[in-house]
C-alpha positions in Angstrom: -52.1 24.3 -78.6 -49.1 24.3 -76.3 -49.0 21.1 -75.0 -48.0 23.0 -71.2 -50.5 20.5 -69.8 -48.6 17.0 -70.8 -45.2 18.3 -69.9 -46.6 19.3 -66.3 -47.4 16.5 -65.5 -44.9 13.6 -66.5 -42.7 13.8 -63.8 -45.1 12.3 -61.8 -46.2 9.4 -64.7 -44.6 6.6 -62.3 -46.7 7.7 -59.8 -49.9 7.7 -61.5 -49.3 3.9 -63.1 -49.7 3.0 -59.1 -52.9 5.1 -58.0 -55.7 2.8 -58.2 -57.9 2.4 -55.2 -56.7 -0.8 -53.6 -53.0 0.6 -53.7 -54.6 3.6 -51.6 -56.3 1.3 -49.3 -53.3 -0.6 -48.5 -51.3 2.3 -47.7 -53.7 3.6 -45.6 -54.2 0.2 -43.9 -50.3 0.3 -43.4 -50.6 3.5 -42.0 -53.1 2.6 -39.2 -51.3 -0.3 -38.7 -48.2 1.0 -38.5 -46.2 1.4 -34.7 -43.1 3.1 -35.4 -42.3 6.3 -37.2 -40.5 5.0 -40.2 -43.7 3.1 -41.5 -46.0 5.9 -40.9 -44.2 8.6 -42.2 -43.6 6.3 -45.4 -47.3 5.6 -45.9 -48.0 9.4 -45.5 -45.4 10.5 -48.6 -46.7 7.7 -50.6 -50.2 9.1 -50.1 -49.5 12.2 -50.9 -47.3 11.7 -54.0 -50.2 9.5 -55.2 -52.7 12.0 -54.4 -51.0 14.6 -56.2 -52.7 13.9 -59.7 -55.5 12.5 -57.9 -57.5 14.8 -55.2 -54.9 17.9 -54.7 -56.5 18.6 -51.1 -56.3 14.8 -50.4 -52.9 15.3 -50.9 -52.0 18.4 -48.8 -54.1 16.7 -46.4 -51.4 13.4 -46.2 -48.8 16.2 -46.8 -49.2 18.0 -43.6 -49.9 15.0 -41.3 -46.9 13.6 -42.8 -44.7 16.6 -41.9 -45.9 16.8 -38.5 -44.4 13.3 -38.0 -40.8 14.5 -39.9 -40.5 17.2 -38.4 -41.0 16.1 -34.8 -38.5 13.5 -35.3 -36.1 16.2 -37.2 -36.3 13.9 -40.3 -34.5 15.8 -43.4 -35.3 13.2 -45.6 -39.0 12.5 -45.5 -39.3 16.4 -44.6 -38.0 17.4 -48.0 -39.8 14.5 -49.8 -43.4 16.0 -48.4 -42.6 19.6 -48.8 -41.9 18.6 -52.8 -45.3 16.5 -52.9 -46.6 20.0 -51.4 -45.2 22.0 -54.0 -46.8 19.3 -56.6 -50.4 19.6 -55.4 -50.2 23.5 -55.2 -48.5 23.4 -58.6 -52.0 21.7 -60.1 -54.2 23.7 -58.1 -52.7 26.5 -60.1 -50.9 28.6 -56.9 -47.3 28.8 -58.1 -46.3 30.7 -55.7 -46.7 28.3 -53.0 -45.3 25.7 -55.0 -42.2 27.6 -55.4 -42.1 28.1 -52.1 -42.2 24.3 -51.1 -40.1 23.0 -53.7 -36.9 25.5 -53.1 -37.0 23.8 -49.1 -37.5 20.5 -50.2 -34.5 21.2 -52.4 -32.3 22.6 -49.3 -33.2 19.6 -47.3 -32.6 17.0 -49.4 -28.9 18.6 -50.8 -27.7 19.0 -46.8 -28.9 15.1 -46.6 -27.4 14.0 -50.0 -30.7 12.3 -50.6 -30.3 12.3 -54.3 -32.6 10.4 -55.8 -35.5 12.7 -54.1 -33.4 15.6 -55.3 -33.6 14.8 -58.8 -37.2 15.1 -58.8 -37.4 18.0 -56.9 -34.9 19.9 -59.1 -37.3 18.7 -61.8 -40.2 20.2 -60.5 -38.4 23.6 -60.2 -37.4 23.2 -64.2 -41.2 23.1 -64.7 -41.7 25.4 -62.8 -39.6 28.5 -64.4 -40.7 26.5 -68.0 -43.8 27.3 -67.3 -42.7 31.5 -66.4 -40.8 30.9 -69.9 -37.2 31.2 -67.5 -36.4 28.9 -70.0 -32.4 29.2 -69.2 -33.0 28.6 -65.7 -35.3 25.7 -66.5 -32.6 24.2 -68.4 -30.1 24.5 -65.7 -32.4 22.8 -63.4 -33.0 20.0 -65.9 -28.9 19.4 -66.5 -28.9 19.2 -62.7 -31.7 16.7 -62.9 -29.9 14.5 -65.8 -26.7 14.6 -63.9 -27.7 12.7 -60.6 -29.4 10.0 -62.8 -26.6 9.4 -65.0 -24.7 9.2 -61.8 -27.3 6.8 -60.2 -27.5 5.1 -63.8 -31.7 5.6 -63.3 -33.0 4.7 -66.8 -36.6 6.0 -66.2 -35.2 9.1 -64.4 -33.1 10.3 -67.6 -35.7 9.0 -69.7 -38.1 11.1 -68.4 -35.6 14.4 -67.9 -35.3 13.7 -72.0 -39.0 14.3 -72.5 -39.3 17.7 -69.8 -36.4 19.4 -71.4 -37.3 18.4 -75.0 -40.0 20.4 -74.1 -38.1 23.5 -73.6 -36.1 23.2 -77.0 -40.1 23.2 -78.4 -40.7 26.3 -76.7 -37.6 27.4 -78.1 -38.3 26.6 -81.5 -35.4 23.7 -82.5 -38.5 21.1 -83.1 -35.5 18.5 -84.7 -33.0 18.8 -81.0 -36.5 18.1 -79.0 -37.7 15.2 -81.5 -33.9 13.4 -80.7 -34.5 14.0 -77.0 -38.1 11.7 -77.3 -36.7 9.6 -79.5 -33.7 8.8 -77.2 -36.4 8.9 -74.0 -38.4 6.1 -76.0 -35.5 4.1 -77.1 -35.1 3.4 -73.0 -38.8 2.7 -72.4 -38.9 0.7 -75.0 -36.0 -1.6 -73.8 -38.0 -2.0 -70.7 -41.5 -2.4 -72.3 -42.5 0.2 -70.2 -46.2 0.9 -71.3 -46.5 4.1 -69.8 -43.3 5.5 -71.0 -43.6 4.5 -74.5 -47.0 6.5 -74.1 -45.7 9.5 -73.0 -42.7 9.3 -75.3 -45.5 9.2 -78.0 -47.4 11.5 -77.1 -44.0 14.5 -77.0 -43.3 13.1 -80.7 -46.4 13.9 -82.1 -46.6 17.1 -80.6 -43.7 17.9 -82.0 -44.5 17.0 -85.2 -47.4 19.2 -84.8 -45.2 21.9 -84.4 -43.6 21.0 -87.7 -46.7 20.8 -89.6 -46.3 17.5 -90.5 -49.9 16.0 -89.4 -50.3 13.0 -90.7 -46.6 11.8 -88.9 -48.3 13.7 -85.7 -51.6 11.8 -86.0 -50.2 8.8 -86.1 -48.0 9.4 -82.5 -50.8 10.5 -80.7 -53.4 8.0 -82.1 -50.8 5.6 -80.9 -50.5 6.9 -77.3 -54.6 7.2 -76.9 -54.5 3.6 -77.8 -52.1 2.5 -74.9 -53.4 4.9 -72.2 -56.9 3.2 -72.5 -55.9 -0.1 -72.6 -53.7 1.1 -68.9 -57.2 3.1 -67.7 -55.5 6.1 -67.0 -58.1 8.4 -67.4 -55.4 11.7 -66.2 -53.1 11.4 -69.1 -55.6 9.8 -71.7 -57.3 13.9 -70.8 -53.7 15.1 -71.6 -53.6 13.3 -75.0 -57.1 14.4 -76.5 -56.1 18.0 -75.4 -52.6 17.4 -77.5 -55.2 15.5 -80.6 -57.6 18.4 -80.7 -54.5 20.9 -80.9 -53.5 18.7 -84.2 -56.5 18.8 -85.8 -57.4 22.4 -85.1 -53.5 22.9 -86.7 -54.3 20.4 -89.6 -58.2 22.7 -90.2 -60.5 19.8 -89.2 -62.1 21.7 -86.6 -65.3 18.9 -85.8 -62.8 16.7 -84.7 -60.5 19.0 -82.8 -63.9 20.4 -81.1 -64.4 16.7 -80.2 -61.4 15.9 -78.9 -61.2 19.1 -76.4 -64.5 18.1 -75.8 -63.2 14.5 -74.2 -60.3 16.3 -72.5 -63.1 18.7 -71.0 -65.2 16.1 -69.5 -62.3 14.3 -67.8 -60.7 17.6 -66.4 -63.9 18.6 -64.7 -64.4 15.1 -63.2 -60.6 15.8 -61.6 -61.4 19.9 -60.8 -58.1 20.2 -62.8 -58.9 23.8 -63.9 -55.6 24.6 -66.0 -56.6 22.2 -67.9 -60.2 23.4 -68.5 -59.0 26.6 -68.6 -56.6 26.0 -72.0 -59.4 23.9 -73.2 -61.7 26.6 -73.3 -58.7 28.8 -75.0 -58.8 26.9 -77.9 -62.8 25.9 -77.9 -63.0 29.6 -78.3 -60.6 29.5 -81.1 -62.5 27.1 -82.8 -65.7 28.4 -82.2 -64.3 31.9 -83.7 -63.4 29.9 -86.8 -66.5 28.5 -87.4 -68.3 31.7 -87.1 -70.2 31.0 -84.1 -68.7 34.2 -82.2 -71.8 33.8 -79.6 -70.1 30.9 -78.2 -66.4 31.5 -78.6 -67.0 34.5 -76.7 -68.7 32.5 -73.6 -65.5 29.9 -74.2 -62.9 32.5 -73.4 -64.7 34.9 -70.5 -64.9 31.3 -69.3 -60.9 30.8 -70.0 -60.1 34.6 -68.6 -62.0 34.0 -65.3 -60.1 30.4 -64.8 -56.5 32.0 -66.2 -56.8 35.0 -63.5 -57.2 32.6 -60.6 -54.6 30.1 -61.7 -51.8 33.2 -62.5 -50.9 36.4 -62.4 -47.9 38.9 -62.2 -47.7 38.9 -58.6 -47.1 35.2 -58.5 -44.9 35.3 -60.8 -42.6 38.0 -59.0 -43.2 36.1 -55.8 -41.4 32.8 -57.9 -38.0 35.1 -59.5 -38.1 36.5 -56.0 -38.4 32.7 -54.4 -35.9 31.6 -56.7 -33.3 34.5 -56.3 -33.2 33.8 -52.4 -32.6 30.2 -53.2 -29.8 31.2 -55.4 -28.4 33.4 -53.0 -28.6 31.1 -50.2 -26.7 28.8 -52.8 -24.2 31.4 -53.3 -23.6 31.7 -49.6 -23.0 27.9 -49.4 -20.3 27.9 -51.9 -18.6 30.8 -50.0 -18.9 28.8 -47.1 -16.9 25.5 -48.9 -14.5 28.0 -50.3 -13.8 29.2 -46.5 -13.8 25.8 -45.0 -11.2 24.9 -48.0 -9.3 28.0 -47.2 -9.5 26.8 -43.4 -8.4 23.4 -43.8 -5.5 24.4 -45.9 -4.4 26.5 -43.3 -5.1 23.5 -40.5 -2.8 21.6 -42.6 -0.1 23.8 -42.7 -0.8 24.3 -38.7 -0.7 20.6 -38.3 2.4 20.1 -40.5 4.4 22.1 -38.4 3.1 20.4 -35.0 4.1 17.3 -36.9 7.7 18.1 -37.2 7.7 19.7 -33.9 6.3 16.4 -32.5 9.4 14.4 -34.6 11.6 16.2 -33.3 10.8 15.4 -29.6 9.9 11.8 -30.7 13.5 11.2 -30.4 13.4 12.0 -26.9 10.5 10.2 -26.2 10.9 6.8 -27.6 14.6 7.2 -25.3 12.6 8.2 -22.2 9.7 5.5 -23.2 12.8 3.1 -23.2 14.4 3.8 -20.1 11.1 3.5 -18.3 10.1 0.2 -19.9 13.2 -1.0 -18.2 12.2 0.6 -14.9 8.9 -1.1 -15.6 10.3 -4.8 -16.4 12.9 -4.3 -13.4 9.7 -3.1 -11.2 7.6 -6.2 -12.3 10.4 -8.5 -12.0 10.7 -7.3 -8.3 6.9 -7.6 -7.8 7.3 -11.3 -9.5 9.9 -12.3 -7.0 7.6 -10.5 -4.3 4.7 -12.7 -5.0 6.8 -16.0 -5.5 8.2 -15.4 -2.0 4.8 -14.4 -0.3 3.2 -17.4 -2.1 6.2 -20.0 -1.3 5.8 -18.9 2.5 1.7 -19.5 2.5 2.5 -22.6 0.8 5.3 -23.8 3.5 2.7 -22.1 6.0 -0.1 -24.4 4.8 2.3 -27.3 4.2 3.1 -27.3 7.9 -0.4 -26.7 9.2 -1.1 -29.7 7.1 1.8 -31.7 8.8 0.9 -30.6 11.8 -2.9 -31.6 11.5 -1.8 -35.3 10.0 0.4 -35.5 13.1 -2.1 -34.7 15.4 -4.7 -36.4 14.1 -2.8 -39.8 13.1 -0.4 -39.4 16.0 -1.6 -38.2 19.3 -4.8 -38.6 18.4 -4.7 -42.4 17.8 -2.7 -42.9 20.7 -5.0 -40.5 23.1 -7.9 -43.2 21.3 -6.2 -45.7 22.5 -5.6 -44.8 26.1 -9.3 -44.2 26.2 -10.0 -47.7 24.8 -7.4 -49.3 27.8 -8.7 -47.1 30.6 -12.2 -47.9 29.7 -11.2 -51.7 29.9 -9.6 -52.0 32.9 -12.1 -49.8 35.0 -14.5 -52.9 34.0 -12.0 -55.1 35.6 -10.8 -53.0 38.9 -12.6 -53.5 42.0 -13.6 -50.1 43.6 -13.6 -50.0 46.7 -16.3 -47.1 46.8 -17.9 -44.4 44.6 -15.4 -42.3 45.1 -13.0 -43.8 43.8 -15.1 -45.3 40.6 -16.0 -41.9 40.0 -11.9 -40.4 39.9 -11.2 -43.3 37.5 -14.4 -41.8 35.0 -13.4 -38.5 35.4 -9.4 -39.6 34.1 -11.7 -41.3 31.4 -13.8 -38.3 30.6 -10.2 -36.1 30.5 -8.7 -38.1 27.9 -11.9 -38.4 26.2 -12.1 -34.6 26.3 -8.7 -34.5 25.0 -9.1 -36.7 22.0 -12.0 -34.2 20.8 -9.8 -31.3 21.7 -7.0 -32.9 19.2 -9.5 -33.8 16.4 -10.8 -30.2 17.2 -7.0 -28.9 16.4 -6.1 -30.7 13.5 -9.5 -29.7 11.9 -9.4 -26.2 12.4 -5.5 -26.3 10.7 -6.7 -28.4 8.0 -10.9 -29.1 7.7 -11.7 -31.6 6.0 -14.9 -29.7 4.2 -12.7 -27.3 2.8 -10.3 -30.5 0.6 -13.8 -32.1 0.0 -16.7 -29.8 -0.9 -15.4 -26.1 -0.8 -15.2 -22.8 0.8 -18.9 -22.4 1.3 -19.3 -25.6 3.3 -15.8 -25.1 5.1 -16.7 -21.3 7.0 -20.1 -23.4 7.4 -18.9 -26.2 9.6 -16.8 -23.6 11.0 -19.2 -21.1 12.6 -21.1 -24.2 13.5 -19.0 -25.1 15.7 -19.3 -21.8 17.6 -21.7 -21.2 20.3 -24.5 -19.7 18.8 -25.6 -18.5 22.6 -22.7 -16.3 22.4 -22.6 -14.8 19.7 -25.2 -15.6 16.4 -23.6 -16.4 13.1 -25.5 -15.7 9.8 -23.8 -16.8 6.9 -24.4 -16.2 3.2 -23.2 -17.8 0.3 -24.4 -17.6 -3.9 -22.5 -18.3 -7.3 -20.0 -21.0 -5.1 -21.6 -23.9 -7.2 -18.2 -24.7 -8.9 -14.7 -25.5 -6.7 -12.4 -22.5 -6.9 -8.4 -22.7 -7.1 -7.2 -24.7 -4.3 -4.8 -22.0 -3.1 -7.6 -19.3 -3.1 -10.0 -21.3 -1.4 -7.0 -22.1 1.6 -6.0 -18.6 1.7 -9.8 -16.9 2.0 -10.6 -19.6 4.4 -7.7 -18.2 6.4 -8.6 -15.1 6.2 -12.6 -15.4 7.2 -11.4 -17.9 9.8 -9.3 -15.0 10.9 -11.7 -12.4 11.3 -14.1 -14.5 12.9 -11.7 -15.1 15.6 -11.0 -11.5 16.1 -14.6 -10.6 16.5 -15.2 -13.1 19.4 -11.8 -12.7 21.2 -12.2 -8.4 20.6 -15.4 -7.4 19.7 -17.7 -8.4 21.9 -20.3 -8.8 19.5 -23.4 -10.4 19.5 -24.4 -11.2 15.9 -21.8 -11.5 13.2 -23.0 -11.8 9.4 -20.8 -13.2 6.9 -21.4 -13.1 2.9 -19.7 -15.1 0.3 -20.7 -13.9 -3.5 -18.9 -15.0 -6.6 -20.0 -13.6 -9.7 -18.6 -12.3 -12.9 -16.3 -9.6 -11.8 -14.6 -11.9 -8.7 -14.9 -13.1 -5.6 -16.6 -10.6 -2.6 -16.6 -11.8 0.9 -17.7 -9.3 3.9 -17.7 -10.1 7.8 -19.6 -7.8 9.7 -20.0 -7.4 13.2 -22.1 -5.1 15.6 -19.1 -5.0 18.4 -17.0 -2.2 20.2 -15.1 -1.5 16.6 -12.3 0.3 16.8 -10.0 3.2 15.6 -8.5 2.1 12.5 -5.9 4.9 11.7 -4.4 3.3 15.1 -1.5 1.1 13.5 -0.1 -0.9 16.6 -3.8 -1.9 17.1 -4.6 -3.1 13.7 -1.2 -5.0 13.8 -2.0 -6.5 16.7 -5.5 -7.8 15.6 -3.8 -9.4 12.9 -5.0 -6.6 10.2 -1.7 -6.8 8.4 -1.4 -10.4 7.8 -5.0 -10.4 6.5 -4.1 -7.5 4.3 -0.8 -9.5 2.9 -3.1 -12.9 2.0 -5.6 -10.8 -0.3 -2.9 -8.8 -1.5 -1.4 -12.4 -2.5 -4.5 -13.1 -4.3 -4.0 -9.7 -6.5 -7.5 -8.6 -4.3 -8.4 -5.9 -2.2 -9.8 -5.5 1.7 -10.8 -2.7 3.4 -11.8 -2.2 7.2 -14.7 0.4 8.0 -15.2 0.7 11.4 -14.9 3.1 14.4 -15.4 2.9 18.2 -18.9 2.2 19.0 -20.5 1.1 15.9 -19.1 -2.5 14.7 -16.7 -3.7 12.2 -16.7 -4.3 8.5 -14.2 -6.3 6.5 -14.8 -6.0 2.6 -13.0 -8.5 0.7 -12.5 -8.7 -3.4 -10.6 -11.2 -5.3 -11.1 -10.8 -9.0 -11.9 -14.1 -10.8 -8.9 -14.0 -13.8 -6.7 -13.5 -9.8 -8.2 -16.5 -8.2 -8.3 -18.6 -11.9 -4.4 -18.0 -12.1 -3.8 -18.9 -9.0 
């Protein structure tokens, strides 16, 4: 027997150690479960690798929901992984051509994603494949390509296993003694690890070889071995595999009872599985058997049996359908190296393109880091000039709000205490003059009511130079007290205020306090509005302040107009603050003043 069936198969041992029900459940259960694309799509492969030496329609089943999912999400990955599971499950059911069809774009997938761990397998499964059409040069390239991705990814159970699927080959090719040394060196590794399943496989290629070499008793003992340790692991797959390979022996070694026996055992489990290349070499050498023991009635029922099976697994047309498979994939391989060798051929020339912009670009580098010094003068002299600018604008606001606070302490400790005062006298001696009538009580009250009226009108002054909200609790609660003191029956004030929690810069609060005062005093001397809405935001970015108006507005392109509202001196405080304001307006349809200081301005100064 040509032990075709075991070598099929051991690719795919790993996956079969994991295949028991509960595995399947959970992977299922994680596949219900599962919300995003990455866990279902991983459930789905796992399924359907598992499946593959399980329930081959199971396993196209998980296949194609799987690629529905990789696909949609233009996964190259999990795409090539399923197309190779594909191939696997077609491969068993005995329709190569498909197979060969699957693997060869599970192979282009996974090269363009340098998934190489997935592409060792997959070139693994093509090496069977053109083993099993006796390509048995092509099968070895395939293998080499295998072997070198594992030795690169230093995968001990990948080049153990590559060891056993082309020792294989070197059987086929007769050099028993070169295929012995590759299971030797494949058990060797498993054995290190104490990997059960390996050292049964290992086994298993060793006594077939030796079967090959006639030496039976050597051959008996490797595969009486291996049965031993696939029942103990319940693998009821491979433990088929291994009778097959025991029934081969002893039909080789003339004890045909116990060959017919074991091929027997093989046959039982093969049917459970509907694995019908395996029935299908069974009843081969059942036949053979049967022909040897003279009972020709029933070898001839064994092999019609065989024929029928053999014709539906293969036939010529497949196997033209797989060299012509594989010479498009080797073409298409072909074409990519081309393509390298051009983009090689490009990028040489880009570099020769590029060198020569690169001296072309030294030679004016001269005469830009000259020019790039010359204007980082310019530039230094410019800000220094813009420095001295700003020192200048901000020592005048500060000698401007210096003498407003002068004048506000003079008025407020001087006149204003003395216009107290002359309150306090004339309202003492009108207690003590004698009136000769009303009239003349009431001139004296009126005097006192004038002075009195003064003394607010002089608190009034020195506030509005220098409130006191605005040194004590902010800007917020300075333009508060200050539209409160406006006649709300003239013209309605709405004022809003948010992020102004924390005290800003002394200087910035003084100068945007100026500059909303100052607005606010143009609408009611200009605009002849009747509501007026004033916002005051801080936030991340800065400082925004608006004033809005429904008045008359005005034309502003017309310059001696928005000098004479005091436009320009508004302009020259935010441009102190490093902020911007802009005026919307036109006649008929209100004003707008939009005002932004950014925060790193108003924290510097």
């Amino acid at each position: 027997m040509k032990r075709i069936l075991l070598f099929l198969v051991f690719a795919i041992f790993i996956v079969r150690l994991f295949a028991q029900a509960d595995g399947l459940e959970a992977l299922k259960k994680q596949y219900n479960s599962a919300a995003g694309y990455k866990e279902k799509v991983s459930a789905l492969e796992q399924l359907a690798a598992r499946y593959t030496t399980i329930n081959f329609d199971s396993a196209l089943y998980y296949t194609q929901k799987g690629l529905q999912l990789s696909l949609k999400e233009k996964d190259p990955v999990y795409t090539g992984l399923l197309k190779r599971s594909a191939g696997v499950a077609y491969y068993f059911k005995g329709q190569y051509d498909s197979a060969a069809n699957y693997y060869y774009q599970s192979a282009n997938l996974l090269e363009q994603a340098n998934a190489k761990s997935g592409l060792a397998l997959t070139y693994n499964e093509i090496a069977k494949l053109f083993r099993k059409t006796r390509d048995l040069d092509k099968a070895l390239h395939y293998y080499d390509k295998s072997m070198n991705i594992y030795r690169e990814l230093n995968d001990s159970a990948g080049i153990s296993m590559i060891l056993n699927e082309s020792g294989v080959v070197y059987e086929y090719m007769g050099q028993f003694e070169k295929a012995i040394d590759h299971y030797n060196g494949s058990l060797d590794i498993v054995r290190r690890k104490k990997d059960s399943v390996g050292i049964g496989y290992a086994l298993n290629f060793i006594g077939g070889a030796y079967t090959q070499l006639k030496q039976f008793d050597l051959a008996a003992k490797y595969l009486n071995d291996c049965i031993e340790i696939r029942k103990k692991s319940n693998d009821s797959f491979t433990l088929a595999l291994s009778y097959g390979d025991l029934g081969y022996m002893e039909n080789e070694a003339g004890n045909l009872a116990a060959a017919k026996q074991n091929y027997n055992a093989s046959s039982q489990i093969a049917s459970k599985m509907n694995y019908p290349e395996l029935l299908s070499n069974n009843l081969k050498e059942l036949s053979d058997i049967e022909e040897k023991s003279g009972n020709y009635k029933q070898s001839l029922e064994y092999y019609q049996k065989h024929i029928q099976l053999k014709d539906s697994l293969f036939n010529l047309s497949r196997s033209k359908q797989i060299e012509e498979l594989s010479a498009k994939y080797e073409t298409a391989q072909k074409e990519k190296r081309i393509q390298e060798q051009q983009f090689e051929l490009t990028k040489k020339n880009y570099w020769i393109i590029g060198g020569s912009i690169l001296i072309a670009l030294m030679i004016l580098l001269g005469y830009s880091l000259y020019r790039r010094n010359q204007l980082k003068q310019e530039a230094r002299l410019q800000a220094e000039i813009l420095r001295q600018q700003d020192l200048a604008t901000k020592a005048i606001l500060e000698a401007e709000e210096k003498e407003r606070q002068r004048i506000a302490k003079d008025l407020h400790d001087g006149v204003g205490q003395m216009m107290s005062a002359a309150k306090l006298n004339l309202s003492a001696i009108e207690n003590e003059l004698p009136f000769k009538d009303d009239m003349q009580k009431e001139a004296v009250l009126r005097i006192i009511k004038l002075v009195d009226d003064s003394c607010k009108e002089v608190r009034a002054v020195s506030h509005n130079m220098m409130p006191n909200a605005l040194l004590k609790a902010g800007l917020a609660s300075a333009v508060r007290e200050f539209i409160n003191q406006i006649d709300q029956k003239i013209i309605k004030v709405n004022l809003h205020s948010e992020g102004l929690n924390e005290r800003l810069d002394s200087n910035t609060e003084t100068v945007l306090y100026r500059v909303i005062q100052e607005c606010v005093n143009n609408v009611i001397k200009h605009a002849g509005a009747t509501q007026l809405d004033i916002s005051l935001i801080k936030d991340e970015d800065g400082i925004s302040a608006t004033v809005e108006d429904n008045g008359k507005g005005f034309d502003t392109s017309d310059f001696v107009k928005k000098n004479g509202l005091g436009l320009k001196n508004i302009q020259a405080r935010v441009e102190y603050l490093k902020g911007t304001v802009d005026f919307d307006s036109s006649p008929g349809r209100g004003t707008l003043v939009a005002i932004h200081v950014p925060i790193v301005a108003a924290r510097i100064n």
